[in-house]
C-alpha positions in Angstrom: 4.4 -0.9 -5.6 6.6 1.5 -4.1 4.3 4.3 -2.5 1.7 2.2 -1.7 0.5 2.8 1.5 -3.0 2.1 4.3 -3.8 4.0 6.8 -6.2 1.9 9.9 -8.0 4.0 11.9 -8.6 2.3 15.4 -10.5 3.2 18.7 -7.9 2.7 21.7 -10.7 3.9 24.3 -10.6 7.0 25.1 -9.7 8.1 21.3 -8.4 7.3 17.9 -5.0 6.0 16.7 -3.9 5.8 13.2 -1.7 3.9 12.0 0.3 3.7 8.5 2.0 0.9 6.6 3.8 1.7 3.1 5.8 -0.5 1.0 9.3 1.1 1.3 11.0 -0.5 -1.2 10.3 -0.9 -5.0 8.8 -4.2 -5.6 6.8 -4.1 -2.8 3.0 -4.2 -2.2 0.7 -3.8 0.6 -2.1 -6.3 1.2 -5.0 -6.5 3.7 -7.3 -9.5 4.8 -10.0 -10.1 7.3 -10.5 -13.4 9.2 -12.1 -14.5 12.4 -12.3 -11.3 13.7 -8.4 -9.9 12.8 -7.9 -7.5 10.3 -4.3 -8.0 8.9 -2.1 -5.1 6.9 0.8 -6.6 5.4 4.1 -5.3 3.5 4.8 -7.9 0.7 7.9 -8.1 -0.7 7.8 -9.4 -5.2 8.1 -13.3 -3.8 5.7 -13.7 -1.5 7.9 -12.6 1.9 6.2 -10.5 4.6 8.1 -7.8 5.6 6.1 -6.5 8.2 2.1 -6.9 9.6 -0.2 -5.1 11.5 -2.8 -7.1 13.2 -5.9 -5.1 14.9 -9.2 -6.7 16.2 -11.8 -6.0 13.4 -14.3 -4.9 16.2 -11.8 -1.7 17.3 -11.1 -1.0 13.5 -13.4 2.4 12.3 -11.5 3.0 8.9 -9.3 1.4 6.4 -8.2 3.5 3.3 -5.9 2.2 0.5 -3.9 4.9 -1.0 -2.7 3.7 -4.4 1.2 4.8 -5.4 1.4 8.1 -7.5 1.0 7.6 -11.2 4.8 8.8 -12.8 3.0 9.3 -16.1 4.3 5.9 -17.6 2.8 3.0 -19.3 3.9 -0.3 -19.3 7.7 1.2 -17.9 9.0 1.9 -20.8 10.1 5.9 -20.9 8.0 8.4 -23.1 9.8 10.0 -25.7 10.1 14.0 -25.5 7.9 15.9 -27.6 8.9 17.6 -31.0 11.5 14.5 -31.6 10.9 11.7 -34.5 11.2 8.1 -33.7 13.7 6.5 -35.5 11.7 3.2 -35.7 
């Protein structure tokens, strides 16, 4: 979802470096796996396409937070209706 974004916290040596991948674009989602040793941060678009990835060695990696998109105050996308107005169904 649009918003979406993960911040990677990694040790470079002689400090820290963060880094930040969002999806952009409505439609999109961020994703993160762990394999053999690679932690991989990817943006996703609705079909499956990678948009871009971030690969860091799980060893150097000191902190991964997911941020979740901002709630707009919707449910299920369709618009609320303003207050003090009847619905005509």
């Amino acid at each position: 979802m649009k918003g979406d974004r993960v911040e990677i916290a990694v040790d470079i040596g002689n400090g820290v470096q963060i880094y930040e991948i969002e999806a952009s674009k409505a439609g999109r989602r961020v994703e993160v796996s762990t394999s053999r040793g690679i932690v991989e941060v990817s943006e996703v678009t609705r079909t499956g396409q990678t948009v871009r990835t971030g690969r860091f060695m799980s060893a150097r990696v000191i902190a991964l937070v997911e941020y979740p998109a901002e709630d707009q105050g919707t449910s299920g996308g369709r618009p609320r209706k303003p207050s003090g107005q009847r619905s005509l169904l």
